[in-house]
TORKOL-4160 file (C-alpha; in steps of 0.2 Angstrom, whole numbers, padded with zeros to 4 digits, m for minus):
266
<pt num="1" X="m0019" Y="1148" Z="0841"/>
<pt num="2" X="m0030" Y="1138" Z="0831"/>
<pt num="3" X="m0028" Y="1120" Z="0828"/>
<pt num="4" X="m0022" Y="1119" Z="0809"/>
<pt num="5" X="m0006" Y="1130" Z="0814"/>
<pt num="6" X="m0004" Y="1123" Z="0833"/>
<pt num="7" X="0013" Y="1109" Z="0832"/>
<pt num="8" X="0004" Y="1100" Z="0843"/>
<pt num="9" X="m0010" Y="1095" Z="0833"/>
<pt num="10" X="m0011" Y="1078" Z="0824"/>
<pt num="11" X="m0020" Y="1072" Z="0809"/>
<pt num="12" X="m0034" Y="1064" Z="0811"/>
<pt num="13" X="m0033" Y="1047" Z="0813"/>
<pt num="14" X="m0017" Y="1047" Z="0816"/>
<pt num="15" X="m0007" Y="1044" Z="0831"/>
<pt num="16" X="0004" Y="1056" Z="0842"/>
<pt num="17" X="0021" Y="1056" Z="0838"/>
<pt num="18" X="0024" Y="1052" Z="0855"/>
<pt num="19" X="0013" Y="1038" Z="0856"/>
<pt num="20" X="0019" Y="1028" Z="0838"/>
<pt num="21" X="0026" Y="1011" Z="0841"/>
<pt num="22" X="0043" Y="1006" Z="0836"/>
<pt num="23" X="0036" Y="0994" Z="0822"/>
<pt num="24" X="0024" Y="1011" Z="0817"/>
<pt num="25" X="0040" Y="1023" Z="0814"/>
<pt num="26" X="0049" Y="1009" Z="0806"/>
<pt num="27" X="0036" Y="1007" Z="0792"/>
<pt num="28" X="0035" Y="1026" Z="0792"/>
<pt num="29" X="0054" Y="1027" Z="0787"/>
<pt num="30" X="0051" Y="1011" Z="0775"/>
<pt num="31" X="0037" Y="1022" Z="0766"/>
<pt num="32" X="0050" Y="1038" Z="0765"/>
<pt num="33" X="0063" Y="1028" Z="0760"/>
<pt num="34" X="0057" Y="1016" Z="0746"/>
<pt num="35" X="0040" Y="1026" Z="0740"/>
<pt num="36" X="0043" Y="1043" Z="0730"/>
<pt num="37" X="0045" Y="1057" Z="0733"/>
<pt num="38" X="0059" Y="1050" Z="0744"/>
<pt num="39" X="0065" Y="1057" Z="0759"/>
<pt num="40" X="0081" Y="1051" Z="0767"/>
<pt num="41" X="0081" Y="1064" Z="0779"/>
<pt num="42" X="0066" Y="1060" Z="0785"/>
<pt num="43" X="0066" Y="1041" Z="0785"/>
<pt num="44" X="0084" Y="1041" Z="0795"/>
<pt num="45" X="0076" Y="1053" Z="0809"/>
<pt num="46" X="0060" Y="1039" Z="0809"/>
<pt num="47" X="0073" Y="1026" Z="0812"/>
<pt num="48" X="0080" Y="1036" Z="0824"/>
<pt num="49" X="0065" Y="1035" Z="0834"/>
<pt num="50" X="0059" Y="1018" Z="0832"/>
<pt num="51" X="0078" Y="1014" Z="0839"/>
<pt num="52" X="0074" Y="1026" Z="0856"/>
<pt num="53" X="0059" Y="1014" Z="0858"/>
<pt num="54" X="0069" Y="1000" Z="0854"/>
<pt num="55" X="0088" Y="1000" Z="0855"/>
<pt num="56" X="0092" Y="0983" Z="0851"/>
<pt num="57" X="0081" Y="0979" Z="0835"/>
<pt num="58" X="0093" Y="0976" Z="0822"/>
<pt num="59" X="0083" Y="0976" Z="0809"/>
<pt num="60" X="0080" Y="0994" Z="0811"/>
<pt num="61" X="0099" Y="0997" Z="0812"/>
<pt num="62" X="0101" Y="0989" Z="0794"/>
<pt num="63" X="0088" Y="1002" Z="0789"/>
<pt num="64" X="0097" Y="1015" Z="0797"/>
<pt num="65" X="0111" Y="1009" Z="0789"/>
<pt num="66" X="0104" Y="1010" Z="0771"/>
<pt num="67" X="0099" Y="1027" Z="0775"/>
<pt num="68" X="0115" Y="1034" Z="0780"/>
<pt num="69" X="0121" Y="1025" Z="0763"/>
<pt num="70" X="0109" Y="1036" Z="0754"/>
<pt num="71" X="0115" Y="1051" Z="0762"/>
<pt num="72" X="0132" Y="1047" Z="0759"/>
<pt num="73" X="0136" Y="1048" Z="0776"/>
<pt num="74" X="0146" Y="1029" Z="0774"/>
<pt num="75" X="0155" Y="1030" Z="0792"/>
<pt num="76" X="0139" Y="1031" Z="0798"/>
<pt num="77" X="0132" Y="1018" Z="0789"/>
<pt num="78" X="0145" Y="1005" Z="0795"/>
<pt num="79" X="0143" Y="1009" Z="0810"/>
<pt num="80" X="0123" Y="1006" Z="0809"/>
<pt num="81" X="0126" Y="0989" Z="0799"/>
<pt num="82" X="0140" Y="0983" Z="0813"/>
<pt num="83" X="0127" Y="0985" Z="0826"/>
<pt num="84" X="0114" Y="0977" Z="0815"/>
<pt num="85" X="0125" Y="0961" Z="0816"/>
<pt num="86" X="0129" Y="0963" Z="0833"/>
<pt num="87" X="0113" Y="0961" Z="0836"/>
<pt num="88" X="0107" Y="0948" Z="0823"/>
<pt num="89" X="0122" Y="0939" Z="0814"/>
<pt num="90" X="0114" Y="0929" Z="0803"/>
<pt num="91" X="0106" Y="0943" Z="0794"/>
<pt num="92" X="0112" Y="0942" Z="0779"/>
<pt num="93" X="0106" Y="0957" Z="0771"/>
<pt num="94" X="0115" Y="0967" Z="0786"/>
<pt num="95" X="0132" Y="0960" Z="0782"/>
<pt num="96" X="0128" Y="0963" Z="0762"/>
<pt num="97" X="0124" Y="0983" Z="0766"/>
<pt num="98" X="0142" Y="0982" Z="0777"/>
<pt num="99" X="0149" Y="0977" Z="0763"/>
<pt num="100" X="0142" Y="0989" Z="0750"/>
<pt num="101" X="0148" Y="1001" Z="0761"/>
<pt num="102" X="0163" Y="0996" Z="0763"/>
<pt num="103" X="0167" Y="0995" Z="0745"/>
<pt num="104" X="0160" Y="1016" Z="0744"/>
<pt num="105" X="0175" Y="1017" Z="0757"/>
<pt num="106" X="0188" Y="1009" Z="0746"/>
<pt num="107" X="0191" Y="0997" Z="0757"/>
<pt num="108" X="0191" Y="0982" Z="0745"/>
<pt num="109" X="0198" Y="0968" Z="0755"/>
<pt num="110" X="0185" Y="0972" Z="0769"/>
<pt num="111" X="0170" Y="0972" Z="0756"/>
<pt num="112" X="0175" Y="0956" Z="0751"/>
<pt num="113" X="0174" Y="0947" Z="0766"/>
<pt num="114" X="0156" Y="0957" Z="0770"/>
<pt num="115" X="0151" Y="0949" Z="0755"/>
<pt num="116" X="0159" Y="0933" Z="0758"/>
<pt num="117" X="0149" Y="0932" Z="0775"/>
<pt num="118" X="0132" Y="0937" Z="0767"/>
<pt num="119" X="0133" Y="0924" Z="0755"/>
<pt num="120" X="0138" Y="0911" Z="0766"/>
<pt num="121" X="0122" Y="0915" Z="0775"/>
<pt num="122" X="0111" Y="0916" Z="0758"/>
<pt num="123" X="0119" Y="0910" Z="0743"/>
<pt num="124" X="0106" Y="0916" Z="0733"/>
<pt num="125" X="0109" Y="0935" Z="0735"/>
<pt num="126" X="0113" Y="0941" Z="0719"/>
<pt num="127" X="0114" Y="0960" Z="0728"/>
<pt num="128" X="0129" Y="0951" Z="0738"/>
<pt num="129" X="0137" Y="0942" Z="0722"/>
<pt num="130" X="0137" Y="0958" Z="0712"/>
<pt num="131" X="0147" Y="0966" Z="0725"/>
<pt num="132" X="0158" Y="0952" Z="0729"/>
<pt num="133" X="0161" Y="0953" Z="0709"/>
<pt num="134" X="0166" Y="0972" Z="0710"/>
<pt num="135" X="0176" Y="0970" Z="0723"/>
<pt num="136" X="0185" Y="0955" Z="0714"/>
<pt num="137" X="0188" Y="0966" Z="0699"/>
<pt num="138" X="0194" Y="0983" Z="0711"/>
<pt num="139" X="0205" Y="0969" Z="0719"/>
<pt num="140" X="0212" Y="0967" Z="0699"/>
<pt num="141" X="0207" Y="0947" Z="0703"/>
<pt num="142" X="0200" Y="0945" Z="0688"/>
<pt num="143" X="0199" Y="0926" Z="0684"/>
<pt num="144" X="0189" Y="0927" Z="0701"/>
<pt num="145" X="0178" Y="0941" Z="0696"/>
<pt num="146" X="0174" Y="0933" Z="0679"/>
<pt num="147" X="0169" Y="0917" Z="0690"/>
<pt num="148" X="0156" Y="0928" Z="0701"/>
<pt num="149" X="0146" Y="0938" Z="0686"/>
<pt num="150" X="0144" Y="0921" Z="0681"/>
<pt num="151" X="0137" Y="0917" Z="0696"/>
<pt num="152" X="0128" Y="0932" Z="0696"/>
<pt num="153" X="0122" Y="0928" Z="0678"/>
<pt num="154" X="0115" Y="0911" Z="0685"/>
<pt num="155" X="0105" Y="0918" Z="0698"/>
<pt num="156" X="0087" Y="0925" Z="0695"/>
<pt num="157" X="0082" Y="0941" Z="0702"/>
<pt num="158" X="0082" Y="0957" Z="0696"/>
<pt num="159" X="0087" Y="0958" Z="0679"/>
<pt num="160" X="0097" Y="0975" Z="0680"/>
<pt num="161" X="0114" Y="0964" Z="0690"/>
<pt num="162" X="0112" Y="0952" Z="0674"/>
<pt num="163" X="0114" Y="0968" Z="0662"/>
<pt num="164" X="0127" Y="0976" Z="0674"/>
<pt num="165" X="0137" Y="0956" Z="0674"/>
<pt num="166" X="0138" Y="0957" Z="0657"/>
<pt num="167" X="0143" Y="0973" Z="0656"/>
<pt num="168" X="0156" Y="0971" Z="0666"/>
<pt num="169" X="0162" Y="0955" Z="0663"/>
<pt num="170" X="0162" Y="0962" Z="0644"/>
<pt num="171" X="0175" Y="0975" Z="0651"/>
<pt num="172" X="0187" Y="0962" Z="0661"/>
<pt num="173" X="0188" Y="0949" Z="0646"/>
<pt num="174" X="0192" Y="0964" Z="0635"/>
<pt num="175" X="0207" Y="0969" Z="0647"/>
<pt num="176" X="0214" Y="0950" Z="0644"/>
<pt num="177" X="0211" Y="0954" Z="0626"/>
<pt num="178" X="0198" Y="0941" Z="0626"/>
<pt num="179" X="0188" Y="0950" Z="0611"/>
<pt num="180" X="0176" Y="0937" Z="0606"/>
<pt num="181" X="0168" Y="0932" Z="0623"/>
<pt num="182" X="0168" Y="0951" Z="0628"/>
<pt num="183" X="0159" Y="0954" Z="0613"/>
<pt num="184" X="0147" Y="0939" Z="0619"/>
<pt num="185" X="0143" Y="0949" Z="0632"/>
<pt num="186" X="0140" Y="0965" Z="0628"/>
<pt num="187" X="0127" Y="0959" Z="0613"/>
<pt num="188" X="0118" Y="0950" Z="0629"/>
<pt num="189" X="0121" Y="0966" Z="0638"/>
<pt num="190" X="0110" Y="0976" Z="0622"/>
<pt num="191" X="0097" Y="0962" Z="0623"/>
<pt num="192" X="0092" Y="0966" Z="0641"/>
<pt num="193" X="0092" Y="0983" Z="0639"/>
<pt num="194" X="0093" Y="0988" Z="0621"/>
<pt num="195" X="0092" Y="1007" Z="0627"/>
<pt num="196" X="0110" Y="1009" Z="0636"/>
<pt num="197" X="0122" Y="1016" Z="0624"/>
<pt num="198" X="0138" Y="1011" Z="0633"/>
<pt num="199" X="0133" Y="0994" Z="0630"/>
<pt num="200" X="0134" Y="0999" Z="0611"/>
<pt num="201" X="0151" Y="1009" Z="0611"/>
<pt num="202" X="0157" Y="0993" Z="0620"/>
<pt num="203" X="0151" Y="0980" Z="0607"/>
<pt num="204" X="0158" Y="0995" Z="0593"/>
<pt num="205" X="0174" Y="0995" Z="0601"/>
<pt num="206" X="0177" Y="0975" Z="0601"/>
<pt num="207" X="0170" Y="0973" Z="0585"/>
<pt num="208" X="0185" Y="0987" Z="0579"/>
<pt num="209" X="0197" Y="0978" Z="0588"/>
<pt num="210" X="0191" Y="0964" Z="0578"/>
<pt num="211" X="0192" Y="0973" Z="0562"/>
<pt num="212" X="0172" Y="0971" Z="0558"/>
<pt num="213" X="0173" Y="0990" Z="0552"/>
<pt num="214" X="0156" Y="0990" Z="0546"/>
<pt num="215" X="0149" Y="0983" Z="0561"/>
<pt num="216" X="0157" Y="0993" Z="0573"/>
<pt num="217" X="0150" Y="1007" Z="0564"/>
<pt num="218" X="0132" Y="1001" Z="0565"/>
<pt num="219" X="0135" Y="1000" Z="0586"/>
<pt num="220" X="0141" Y="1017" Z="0587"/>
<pt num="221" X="0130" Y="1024" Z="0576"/>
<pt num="222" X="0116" Y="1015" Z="0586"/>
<pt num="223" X="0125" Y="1025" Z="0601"/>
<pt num="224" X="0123" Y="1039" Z="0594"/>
<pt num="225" X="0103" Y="1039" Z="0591"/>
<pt num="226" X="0103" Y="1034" Z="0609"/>
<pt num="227" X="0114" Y="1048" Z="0616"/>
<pt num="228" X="0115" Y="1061" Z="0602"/>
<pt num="229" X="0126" Y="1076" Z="0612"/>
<pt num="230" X="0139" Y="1064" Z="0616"/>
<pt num="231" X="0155" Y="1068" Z="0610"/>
<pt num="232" X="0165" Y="1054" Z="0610"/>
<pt num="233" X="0152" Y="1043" Z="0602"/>
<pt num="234" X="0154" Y="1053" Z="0587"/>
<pt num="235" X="0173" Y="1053" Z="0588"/>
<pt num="236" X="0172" Y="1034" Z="0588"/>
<pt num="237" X="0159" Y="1037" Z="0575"/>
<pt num="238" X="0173" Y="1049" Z="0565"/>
<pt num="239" X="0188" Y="1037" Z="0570"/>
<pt num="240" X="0180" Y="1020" Z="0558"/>
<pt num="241" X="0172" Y="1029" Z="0546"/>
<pt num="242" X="0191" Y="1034" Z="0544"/>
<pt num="243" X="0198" Y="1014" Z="0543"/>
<pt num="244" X="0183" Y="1012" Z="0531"/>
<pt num="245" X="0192" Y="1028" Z="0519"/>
<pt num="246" X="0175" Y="1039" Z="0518"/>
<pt num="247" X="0186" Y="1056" Z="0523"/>
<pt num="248" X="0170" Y="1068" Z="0522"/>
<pt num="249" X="0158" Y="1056" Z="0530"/>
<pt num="250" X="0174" Y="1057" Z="0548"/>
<pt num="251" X="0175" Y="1075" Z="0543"/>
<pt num="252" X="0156" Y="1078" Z="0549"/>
<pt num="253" X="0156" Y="1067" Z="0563"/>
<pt num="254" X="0173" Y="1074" Z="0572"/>
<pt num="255" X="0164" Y="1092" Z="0569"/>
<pt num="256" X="0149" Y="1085" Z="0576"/>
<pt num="257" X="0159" Y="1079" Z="0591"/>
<pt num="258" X="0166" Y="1096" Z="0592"/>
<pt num="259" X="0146" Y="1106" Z="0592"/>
<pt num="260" X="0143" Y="1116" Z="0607"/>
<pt num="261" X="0133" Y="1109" Z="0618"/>
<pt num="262" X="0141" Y="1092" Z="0614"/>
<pt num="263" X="0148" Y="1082" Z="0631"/>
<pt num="264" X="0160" Y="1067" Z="0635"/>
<pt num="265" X="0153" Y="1051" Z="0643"/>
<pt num="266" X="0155" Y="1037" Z="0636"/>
């Protein structure tokens, strides 16, 4: 057997397996993790090792943690971040991973408090504050929820939970009928990221509500030079150009909604 097909061989440079150290495997899984091609298979089984050199690093268990999350494998996950803040407490990204697990579960209430916990430990995570948010809202607490994407709006960081915030908070003031502030916050919403169309059908659908014919028009048919196959844009495309009374131009919109090929999404 030569040495480029022996399982035993290493690369060059390169420690044995058996001879990394914890701190080596858990920047190995960092790499797999967060670098592409990502490999969450691979960055879990890492972990994994770097734990049966060190069973009582929690910072590896949060890792772990956001592996399993990856995987989908959220019982798992909770498990992984409960150990991670058995063993350090006041890690606060560890009790913000619980609760985004947590909240994959359905388990609202729970989430909440997770999120409660990591922001009493840094009040400046907006990851935590997102989360707190959307539980808020799945907890149909809504005054509550509009209170955290505004906090979430006055943090700094990464400026997709300022597009989701006002996305979101677009979509609570528009269930209290709260048409004028919601539309404030979808038009924020396009200025962030002027390349989303939900954003548009949003900011179409308010300014209907709001009998602005013409401008909803203009925001759906933005939508729909964003996402041309999507059928219920051009339904909402069909349904104004109705209100405004141009019959032929509704007619070629609802068949276009009806192409093949043509999907629903928004």
């Amino acid at each position: 057997m030569t040495e480029e097909n022996n399982p035993g061989s290493e690369a060059v440079g390169l420690p044995p397996a058996t001879q990394k150290t914890k701190e080596q495997w858990l920047e190995e899984g960092k790499v797999l993790m967060f670098y592409a091609p990502i490999r969450y298979e691979e960055a879990l089984a890492a972990f994994e090792q770097a734990l049966r050199l060190d069973p009582n690093d929690g910072l590896t268990y949060r890792m772990k943690g956001m592996a399993l999350r990856a995987l989908r494998r959220n019982e798992e996950a909770l498990a992984a971040y409960e150990q991670a803040i058995v063993l350090d407490a006041t890690d606060a990204e560890a009790h913000s991973g619980k609760g985004d697990t947590l909240f994959a579960l359905k388990r609202y209430e729970e989430a909440l408090a997770a999120y409660e916990q990591a922001l009493h430990l840094d009040p400046t995570s907006i990851e935590a504050s997102d989360g707190k948010a959307s539980s808020l809202t799945f907890l149909q607490r809504d005054e509550e929820a509009l209170a955290a994407y505004a906090q979430v709006l006055r943090l700094e960081g990464d400026p997709f939970y300022s597009w989701l915030a006002n996305l979101n908070s677009g979509t609570l003031l528009a269930s209290r009928c709260r048409d004028e502030e919601a539309l404030a916050a979808y038009e924020e919403a396009i200025r962030l990221e002027p390349k989303h169309a939900f954003a548009y059908v949003s900011k179409g659908n308010m300014l209907s509500n709001l009998a602005r014919d013409e401008e909803a028009l203009a925001a759906y048919e933005e939508a729909s030079r964003l996402e041309p196959n999507n059928a219920s844009i051009w339904r909402h495309i069909g349904d104004v150009l109705t209100s405004l009374e141009r019959p032929d131009e509704a007619k070629q919109a609802y068949a276009r909604a009806g192409q093949p090929g043509s999907r629903e999404e928004v």
